[in-house]
N, CA, C and O atoms as a GROMACS GRO file, in nm:
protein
  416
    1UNK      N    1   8.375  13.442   8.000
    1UNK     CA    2   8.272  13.365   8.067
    1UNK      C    3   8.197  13.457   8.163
    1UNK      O    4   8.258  13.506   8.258
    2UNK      N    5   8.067  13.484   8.143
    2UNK     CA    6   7.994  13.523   8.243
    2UNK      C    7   8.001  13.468   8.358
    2UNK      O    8   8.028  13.348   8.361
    3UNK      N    9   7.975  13.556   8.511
    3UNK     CA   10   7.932  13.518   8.641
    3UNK      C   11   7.853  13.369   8.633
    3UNK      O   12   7.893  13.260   8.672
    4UNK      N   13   7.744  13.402   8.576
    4UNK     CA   14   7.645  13.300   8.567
    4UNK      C   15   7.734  13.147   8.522
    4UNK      O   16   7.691  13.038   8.558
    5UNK      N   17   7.813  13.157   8.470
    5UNK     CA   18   7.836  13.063   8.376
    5UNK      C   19   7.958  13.029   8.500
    5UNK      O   20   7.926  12.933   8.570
    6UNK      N   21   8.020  13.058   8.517
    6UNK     CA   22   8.080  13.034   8.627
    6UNK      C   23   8.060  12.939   8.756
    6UNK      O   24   8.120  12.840   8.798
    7UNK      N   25   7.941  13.021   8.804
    7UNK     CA   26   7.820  12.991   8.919
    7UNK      C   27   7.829  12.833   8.879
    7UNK      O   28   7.891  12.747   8.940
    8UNK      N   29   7.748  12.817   8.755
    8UNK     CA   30   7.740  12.692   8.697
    8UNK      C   31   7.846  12.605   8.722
    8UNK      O   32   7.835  12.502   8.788
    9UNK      N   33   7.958  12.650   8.665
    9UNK     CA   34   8.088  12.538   8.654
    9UNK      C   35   8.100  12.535   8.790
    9UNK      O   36   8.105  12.418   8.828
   10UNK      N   37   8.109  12.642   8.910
   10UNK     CA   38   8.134  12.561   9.053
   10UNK      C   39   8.038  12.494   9.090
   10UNK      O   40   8.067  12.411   9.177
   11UNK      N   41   7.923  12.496   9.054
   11UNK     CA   42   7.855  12.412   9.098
   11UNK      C   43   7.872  12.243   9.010
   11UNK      O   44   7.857  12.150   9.089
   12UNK      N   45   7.891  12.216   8.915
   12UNK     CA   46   7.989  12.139   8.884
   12UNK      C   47   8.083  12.033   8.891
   12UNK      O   48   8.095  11.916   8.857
   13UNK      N   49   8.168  12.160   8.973
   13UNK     CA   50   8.311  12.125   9.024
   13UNK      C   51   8.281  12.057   9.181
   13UNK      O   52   8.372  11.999   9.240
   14UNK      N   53   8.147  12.071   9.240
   14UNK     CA   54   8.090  12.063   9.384
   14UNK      C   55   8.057  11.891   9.369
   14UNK      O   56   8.097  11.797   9.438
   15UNK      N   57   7.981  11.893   9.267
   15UNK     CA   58   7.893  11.752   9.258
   15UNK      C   59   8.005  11.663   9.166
   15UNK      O   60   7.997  11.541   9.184
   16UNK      N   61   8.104  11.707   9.072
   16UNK     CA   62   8.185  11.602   9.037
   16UNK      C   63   8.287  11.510   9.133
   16UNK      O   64   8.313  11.390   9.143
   17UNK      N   65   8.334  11.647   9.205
   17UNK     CA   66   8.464  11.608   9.335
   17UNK      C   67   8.427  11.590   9.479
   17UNK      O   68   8.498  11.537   9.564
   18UNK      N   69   8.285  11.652   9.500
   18UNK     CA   70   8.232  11.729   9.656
   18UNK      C   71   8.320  11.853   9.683
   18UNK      O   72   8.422  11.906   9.638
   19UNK      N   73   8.178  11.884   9.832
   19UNK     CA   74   8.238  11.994   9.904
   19UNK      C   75   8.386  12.017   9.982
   19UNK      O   76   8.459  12.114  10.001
   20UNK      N   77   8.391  11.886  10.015
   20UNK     CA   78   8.512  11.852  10.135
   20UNK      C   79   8.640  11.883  10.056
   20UNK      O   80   8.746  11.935  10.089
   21UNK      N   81   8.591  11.831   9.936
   21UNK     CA   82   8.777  11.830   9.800
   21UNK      C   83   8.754  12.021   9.734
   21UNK      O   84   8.842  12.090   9.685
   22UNK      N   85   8.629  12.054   9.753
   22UNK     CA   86   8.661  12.208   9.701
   22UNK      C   87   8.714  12.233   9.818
   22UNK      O   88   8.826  12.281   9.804
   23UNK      N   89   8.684  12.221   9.920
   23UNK     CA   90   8.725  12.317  10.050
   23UNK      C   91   8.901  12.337  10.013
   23UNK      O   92   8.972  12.430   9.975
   24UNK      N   93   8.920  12.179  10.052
   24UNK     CA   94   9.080  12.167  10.049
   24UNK      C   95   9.140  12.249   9.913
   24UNK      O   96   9.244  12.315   9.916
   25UNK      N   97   9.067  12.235   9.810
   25UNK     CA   98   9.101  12.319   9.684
   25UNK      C   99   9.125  12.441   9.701
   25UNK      O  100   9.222  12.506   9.665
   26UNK      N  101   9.028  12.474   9.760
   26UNK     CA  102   9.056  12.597   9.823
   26UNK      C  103   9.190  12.679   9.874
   26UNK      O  104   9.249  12.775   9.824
   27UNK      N  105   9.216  12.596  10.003
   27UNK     CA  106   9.297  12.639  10.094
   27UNK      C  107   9.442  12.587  10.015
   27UNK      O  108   9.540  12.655  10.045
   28UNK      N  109   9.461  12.496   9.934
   28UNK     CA  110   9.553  12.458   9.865
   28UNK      C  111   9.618  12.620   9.777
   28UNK      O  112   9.724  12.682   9.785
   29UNK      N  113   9.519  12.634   9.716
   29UNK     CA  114   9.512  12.784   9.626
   29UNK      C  115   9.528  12.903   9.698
   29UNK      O  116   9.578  12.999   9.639
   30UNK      N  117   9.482  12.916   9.853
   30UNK     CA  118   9.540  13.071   9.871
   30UNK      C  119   9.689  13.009   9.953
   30UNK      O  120   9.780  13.091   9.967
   31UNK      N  121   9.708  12.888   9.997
   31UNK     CA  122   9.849  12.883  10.038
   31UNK      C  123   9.987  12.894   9.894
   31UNK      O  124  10.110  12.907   9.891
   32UNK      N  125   9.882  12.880   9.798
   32UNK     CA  126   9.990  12.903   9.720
   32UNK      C  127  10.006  13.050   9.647
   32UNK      O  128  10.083  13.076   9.554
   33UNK      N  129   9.925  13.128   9.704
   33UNK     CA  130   9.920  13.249   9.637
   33UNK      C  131   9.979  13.303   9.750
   33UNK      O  132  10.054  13.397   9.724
   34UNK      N  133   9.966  13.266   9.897
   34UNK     CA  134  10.059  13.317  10.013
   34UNK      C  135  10.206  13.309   9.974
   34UNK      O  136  10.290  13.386  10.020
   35UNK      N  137  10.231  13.218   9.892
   35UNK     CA  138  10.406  13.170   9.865
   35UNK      C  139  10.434  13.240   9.782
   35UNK      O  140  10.536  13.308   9.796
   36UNK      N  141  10.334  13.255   9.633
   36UNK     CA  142  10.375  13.368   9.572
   36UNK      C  143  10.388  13.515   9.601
   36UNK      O  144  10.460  13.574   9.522
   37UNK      N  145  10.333  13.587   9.697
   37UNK     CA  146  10.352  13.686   9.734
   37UNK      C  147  10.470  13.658   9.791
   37UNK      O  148  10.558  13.650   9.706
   38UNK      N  149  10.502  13.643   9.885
   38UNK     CA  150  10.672  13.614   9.982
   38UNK      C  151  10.742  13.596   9.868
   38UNK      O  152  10.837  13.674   9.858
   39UNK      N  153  10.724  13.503   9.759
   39UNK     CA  154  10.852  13.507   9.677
   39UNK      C  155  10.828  13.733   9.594
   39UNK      O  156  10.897  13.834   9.604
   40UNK      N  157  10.734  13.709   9.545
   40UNK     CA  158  10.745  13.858   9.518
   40UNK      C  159  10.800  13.967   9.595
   40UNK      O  160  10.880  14.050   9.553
   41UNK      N  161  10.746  13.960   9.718
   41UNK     CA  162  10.785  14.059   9.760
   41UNK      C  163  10.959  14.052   9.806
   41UNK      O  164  11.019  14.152   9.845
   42UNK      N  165  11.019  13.927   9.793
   42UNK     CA  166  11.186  13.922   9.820
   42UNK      C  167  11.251  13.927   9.710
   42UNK      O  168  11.374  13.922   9.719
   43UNK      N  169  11.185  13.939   9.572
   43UNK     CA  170  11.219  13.942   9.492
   43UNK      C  171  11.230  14.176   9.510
   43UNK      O  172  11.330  14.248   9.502
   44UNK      N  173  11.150  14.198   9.524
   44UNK     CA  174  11.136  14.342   9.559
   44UNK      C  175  11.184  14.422   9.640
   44UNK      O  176  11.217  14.539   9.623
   45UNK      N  177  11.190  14.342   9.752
   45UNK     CA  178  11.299  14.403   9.880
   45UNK      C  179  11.422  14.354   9.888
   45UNK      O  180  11.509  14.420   9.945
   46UNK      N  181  11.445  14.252   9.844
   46UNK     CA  182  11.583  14.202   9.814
   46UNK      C  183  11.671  14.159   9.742
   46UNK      O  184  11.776  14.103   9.772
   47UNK      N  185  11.615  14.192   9.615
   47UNK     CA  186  11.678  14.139   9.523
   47UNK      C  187  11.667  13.963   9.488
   47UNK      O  188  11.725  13.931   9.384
   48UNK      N  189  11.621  13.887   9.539
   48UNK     CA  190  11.603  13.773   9.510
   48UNK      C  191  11.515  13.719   9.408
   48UNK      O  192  11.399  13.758   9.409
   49UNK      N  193  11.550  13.641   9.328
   49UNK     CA  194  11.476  13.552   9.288
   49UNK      C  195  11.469  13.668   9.100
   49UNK      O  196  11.360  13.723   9.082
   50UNK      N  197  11.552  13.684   9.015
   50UNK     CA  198  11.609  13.727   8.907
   50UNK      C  199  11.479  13.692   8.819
   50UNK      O  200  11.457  13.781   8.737
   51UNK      N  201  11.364  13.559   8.814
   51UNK     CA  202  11.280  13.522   8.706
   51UNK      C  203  11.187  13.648   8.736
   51UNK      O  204  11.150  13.704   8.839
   52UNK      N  205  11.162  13.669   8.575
   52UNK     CA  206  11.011  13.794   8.541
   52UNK      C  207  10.893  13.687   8.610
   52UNK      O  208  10.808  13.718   8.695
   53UNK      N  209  10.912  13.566   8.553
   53UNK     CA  210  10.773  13.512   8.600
   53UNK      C  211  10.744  13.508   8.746
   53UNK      O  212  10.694  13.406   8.793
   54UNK      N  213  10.769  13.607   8.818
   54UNK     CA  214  10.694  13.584   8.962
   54UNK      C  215  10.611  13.681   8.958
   54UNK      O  216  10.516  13.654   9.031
   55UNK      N  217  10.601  13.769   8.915
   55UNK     CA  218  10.480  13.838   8.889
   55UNK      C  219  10.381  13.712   8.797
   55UNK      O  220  10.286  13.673   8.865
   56UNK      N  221  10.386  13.664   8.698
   56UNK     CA  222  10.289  13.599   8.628
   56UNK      C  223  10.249  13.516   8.692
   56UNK      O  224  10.144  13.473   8.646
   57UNK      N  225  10.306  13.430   8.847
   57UNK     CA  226  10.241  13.345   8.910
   57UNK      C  227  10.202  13.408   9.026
   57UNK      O  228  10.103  13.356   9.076
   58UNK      N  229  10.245  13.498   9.083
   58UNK     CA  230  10.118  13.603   9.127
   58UNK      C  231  10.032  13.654   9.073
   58UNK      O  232   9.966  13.732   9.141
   59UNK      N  233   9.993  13.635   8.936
   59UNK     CA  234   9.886  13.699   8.877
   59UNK      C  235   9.761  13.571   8.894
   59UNK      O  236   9.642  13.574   8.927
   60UNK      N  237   9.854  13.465   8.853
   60UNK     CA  238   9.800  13.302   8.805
   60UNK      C  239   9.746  13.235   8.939
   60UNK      O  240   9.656  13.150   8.941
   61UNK      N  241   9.808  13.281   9.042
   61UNK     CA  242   9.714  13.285   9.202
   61UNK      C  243   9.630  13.356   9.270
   61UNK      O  244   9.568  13.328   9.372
   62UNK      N  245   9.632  13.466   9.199
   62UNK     CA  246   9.534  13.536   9.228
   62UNK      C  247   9.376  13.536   9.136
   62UNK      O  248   9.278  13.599   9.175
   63UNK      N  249   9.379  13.462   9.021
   63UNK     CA  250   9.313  13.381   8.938
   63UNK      C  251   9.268  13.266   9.022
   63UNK      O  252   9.165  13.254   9.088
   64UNK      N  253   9.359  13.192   9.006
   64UNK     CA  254   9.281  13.064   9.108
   64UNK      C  255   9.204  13.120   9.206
   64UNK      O  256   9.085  13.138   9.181
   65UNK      N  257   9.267  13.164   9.358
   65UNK     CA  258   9.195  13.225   9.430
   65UNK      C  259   9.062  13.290   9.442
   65UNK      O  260   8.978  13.253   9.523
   66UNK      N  261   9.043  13.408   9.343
   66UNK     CA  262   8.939  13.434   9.266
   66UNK      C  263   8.849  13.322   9.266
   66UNK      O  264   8.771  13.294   9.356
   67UNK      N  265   8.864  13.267   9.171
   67UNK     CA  266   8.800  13.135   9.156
   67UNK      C  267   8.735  13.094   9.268
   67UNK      O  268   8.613  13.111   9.274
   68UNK      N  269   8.795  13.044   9.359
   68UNK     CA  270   8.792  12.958   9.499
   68UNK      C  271   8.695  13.084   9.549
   68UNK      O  272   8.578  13.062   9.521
   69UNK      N  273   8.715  13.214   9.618
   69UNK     CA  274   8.659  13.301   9.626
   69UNK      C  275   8.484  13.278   9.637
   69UNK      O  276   8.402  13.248   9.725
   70UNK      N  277   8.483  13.320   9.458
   70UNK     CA  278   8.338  13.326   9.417
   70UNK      C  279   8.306  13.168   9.432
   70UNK      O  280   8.199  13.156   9.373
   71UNK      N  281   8.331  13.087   9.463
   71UNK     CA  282   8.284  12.936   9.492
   71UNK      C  283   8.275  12.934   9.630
   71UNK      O  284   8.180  12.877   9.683
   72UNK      N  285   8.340  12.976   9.680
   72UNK     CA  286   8.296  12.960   9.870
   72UNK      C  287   8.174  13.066   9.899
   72UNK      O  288   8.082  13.048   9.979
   73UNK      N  289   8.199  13.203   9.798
   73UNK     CA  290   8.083  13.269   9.884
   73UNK      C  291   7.918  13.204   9.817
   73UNK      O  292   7.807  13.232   9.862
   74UNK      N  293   7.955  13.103   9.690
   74UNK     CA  294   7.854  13.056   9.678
   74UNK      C  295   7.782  12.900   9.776
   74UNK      O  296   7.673  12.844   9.765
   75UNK      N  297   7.876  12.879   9.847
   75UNK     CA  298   7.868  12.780   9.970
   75UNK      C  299   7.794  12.871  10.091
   75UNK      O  300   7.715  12.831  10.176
   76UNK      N  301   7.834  12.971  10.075
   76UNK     CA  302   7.790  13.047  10.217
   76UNK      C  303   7.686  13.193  10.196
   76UNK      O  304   7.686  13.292  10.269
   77UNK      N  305   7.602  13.172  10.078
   77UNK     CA  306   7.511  13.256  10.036
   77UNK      C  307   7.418  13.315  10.125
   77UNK      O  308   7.373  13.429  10.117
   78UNK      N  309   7.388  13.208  10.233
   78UNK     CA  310   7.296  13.238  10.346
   78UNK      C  311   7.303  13.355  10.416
   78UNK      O  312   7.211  13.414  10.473
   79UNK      N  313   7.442  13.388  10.405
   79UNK     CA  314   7.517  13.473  10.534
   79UNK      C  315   7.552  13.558  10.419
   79UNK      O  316   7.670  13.588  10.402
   80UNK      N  317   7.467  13.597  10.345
   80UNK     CA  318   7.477  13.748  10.226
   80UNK      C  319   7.637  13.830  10.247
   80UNK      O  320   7.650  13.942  10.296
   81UNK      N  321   7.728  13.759  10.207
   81UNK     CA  322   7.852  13.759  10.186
   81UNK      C  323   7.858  13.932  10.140
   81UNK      O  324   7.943  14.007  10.189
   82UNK      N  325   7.753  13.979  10.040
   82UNK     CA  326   7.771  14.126   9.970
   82UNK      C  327   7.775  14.217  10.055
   82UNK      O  328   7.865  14.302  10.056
   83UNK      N  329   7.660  14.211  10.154
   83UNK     CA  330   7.628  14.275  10.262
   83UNK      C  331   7.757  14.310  10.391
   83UNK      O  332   7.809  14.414  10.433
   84UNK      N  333   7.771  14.156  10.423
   84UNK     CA  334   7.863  14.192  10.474
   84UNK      C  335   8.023  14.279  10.417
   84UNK      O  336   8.082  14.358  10.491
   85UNK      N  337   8.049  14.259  10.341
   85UNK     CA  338   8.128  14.328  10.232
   85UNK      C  339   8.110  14.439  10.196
   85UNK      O  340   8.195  14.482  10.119
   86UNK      N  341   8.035  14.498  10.220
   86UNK     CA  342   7.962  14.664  10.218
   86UNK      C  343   8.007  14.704  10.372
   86UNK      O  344   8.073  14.802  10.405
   87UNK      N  345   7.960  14.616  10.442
   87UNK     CA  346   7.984  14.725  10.618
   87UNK      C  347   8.124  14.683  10.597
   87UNK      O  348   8.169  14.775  10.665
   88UNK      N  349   8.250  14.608  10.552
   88UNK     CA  350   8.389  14.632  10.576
   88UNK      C  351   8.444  14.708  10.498
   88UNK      O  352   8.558  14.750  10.521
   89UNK      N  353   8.359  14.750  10.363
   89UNK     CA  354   8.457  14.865  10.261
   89UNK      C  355   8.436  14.969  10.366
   89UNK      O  356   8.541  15.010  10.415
   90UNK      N  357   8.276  15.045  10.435
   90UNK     CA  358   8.231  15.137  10.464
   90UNK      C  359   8.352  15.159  10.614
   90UNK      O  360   8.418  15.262  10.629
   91UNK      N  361   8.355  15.058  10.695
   91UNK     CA  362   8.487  15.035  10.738
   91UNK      C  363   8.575  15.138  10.754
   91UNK      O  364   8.578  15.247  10.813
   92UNK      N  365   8.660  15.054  10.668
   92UNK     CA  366   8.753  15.078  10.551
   92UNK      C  367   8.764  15.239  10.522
   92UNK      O  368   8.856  15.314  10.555
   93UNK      N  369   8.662  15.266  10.463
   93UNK     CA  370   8.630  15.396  10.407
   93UNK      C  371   8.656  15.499  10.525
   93UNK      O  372   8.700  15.612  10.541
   94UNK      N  373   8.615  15.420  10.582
   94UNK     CA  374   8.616  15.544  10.790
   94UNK      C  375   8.738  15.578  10.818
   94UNK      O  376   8.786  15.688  10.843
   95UNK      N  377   8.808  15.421  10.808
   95UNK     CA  378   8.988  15.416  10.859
   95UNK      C  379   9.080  15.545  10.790
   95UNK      O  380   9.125  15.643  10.850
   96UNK      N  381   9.093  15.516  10.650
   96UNK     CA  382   9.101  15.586  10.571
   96UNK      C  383   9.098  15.756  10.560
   96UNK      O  384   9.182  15.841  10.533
   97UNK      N  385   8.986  15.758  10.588
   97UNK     CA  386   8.927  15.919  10.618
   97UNK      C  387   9.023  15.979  10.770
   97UNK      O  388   9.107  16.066  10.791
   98UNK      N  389   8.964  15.891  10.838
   98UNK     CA  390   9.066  15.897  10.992
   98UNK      C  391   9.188  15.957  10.983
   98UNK      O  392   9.237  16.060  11.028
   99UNK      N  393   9.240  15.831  10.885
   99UNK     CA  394   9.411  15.893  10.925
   99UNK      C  395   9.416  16.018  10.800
   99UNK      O  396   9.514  16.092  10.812
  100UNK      N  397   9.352  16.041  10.717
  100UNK     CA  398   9.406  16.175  10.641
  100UNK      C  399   9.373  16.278  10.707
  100UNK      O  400   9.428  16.388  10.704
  101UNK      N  401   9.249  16.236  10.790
  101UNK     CA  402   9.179  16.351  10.893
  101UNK      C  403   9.307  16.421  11.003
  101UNK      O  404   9.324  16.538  11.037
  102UNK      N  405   9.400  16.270  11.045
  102UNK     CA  406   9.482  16.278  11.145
  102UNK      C  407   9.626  16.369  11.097
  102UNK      O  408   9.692  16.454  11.156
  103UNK      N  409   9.641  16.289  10.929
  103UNK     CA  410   9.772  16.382  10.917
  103UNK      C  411   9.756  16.506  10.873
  103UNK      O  412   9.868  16.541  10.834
  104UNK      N  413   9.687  16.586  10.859
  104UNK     CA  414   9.652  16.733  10.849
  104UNK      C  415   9.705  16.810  10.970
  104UNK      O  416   9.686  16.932  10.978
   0.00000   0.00000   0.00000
């Protein structure tokens, strides 16, 4: 599925359910991708939790999320989401440089 086509289906998903039920959709989806990480990562540091599938539902939340993602920044287009997302890689990019600068 193309972007575009996407765009489409959240918009969609906006006018079938509303904004108020994506929001919560939303936050429903990264609290559950928060749970899947914690289970992953105790599965990694501690041995817990023996099923392969916690990676596949960390994959399967980070999908949703995604999702939710490109649907909120299409709620909040005004505030050029890209842009801002450019000055935090560039950031990013500084931090980065910093500390390799530092451990030399």
């Amino acid at each position: 599925m193309t972007k575009e086509e996407r765009l489409k289906l959240y918009d969609e998903a906006t006018e079938q359910w509303g904004l108020v039920a994506q929001y919560d959709q939303c936050i429903e989806e990264m609290a559950e991708l928060i749970v899947a990480i914690n289970k992953y990562k105790r599965k990694v540091l501690y041995g817990e939790y023996k099923d392969k599938d916690i990676e596949a539902s960390v994959a399967e939340e980070l999908a949703d999320v995604t999702m939710c993602i490109e649907q909120l920044a299409t709620f909040f287009k005004s505030y050029h989401i890209d842009q801002i997302l450019d000055k935090k890689l560039e950031k990013l990019k500084c931090e980065i440089e910093y500390m390799k600068n530092k451990a030399k």
